[in-house]
N, C-alpha and C positions, 0 to 999 in steps of 0.2 A: 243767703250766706252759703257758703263754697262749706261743702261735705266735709272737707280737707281742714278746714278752718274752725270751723264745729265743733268737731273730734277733737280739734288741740285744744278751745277753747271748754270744753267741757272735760277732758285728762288734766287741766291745771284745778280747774273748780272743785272737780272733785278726788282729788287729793286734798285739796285745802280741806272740805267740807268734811270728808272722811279723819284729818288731821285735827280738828277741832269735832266731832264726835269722841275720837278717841278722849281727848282733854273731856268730856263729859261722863267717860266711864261706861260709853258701849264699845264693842268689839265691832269695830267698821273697817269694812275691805273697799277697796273701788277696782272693777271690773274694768276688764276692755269691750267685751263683751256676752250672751247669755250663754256660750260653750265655756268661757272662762267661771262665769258666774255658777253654773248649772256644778262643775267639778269642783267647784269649792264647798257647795253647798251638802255636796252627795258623801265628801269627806267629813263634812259637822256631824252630821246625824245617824253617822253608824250605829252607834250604841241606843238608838231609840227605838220603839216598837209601835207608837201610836203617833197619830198628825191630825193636827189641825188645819183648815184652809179655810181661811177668810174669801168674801165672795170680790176677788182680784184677779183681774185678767193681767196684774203682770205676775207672778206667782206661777200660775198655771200658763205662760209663755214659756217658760222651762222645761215644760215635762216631769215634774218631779212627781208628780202624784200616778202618770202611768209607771215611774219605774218604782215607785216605792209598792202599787199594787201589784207590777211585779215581783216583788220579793215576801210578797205575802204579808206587808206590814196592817195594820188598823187604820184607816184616813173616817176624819170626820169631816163629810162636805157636804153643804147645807145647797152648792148648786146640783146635787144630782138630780135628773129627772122624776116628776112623777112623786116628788114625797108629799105626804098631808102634813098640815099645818101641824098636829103632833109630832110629827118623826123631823119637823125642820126645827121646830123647839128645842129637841131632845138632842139635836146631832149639836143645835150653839150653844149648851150647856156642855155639852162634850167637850168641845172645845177650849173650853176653860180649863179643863182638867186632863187635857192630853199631853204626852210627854213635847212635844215639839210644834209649835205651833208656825205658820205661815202667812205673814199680810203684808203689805206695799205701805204705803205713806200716802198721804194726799200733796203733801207739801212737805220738802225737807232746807232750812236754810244752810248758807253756808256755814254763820253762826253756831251748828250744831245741834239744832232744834230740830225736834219731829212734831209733825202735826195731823191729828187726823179727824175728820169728821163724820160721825155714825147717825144713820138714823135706828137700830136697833140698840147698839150698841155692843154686841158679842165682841167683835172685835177689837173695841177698844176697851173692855176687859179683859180679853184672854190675853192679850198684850200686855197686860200690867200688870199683874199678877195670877198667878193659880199653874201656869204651865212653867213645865221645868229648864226649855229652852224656848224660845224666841227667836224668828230669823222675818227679818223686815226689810223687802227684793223690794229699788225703786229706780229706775231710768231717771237720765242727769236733766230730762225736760222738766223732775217737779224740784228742780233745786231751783231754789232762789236766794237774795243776795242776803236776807234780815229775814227776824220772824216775825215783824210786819206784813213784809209783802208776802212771803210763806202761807199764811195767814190768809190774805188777801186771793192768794192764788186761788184756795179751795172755793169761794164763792163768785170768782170771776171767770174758771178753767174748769175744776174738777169737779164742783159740783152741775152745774151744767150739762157739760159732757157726758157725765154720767148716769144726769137724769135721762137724757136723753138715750144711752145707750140702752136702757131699762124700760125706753117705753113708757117711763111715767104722766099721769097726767098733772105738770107743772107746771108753774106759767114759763120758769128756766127752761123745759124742754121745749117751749116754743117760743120762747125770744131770746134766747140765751144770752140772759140778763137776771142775776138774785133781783129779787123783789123783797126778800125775806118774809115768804108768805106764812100762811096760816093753814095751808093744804094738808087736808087728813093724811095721803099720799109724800107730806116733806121728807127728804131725808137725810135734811142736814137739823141733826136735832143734840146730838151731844158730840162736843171740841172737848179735845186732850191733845193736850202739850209735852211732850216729853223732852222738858227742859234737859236732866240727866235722865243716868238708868235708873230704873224701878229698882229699891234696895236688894229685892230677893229675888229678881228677876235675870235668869243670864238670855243677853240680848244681843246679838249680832245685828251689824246693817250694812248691804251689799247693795252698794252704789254701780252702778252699768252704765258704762259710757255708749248708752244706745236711749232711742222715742221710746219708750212704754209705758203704757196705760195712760189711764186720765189724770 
């Protein structure tokens, strides 16, 4: 498919998809792209002093975590190097309780559904309740048409991928094919749905008409 064609066909999707979000009661923008997305993002969160980041390579495609350490804010992030299994505990428990939290979606339909699947689950706690903002960055590659196939994506695309990008040993990272195993290492262990918004939860979601993450 022609780049050119892409781009149009994913600026209709995701208006639509952003436009039925809205009808669910999150605050959803759609992006051209991550300088677009990055300036929108940097104007929400002025007034916050602490962040959370989920372990998302499209989140951290932004840069937001070097300019917010920048300016001297609080980040709790469970990818920095070198922490013991206590201090990575302690940073996803922070997480729940930080002013502004940061994660991706695994699958988002056009329908207006978010979907994601955890094998620890921080993130899909601190997503749903405990933080006082929410901001959920996902590229138009994890849109899909239903929350069926949305659904469906994370065990045929996202969870794969990302076992693999992690090195796991799965039977997905080497056939990349769900099995829906039984491996002490799964990390597809807890699905949430986020039909609408969480009642107490103020939640943005910035759709990016660009490839990111898995």
């Amino acid at each position: 498919m022609s780049d050119e064609y892409k781009t149009w066909l994913w600026e209709k999707q995701g208006e639509l998809c952003a436009k039925n979000l809205k009808k669910h009661d999150f605050d959803s923008h759609f992006t051209k792209d991550i300088a677009e997305a990055r300036q929108l993002i940097l104007d929400m969160i002025t007034g916050y002093e602490s962040f959370g980041f989920a372990g998302s390579s499209t989140t951290r495609a932004l840069g937001i975590i070097d300019e917010l350490n920048s300016r001297g804010r609080t980040i709790f992030d469970h990818w920095q190097e070198h922490l013991t299994p206590e201090e990575s505990l302690k940073i996803r428990l922070e997480q729940g309780r930080c002013d502004c939290f940061f994660c991706s979606a695994n699958a988002i339909s056009l329908t207006g559904e978010i979907v994601n699947v955890d094998g620890v689950g921080n993130r899909t706690n601190a997503m749903t309740f405990g933080t006082k903002k929410v901001i959920i960055v996902a590229g138009m590659n994890k849109v899909r048409p239903d929350l069926h196939s949305a659904v469906k994506r994370v065990a045929e695309i996202a969870g794969p991928m990302r076992a693999k990008s992690l090195n796991m040993d799965l039977p997905c990272a080497q056939t990349g094919v769900c099995s829906d195993c039984n491996s002490p290492q799964r990390i597809c262990r807890v699905t949430t749905i986020l039909h609408r918004r969480p009642m107490m939860t103020d939640m943005s979601v910035i759709l990016i008409n660009q490839e990111l993450g898995y």
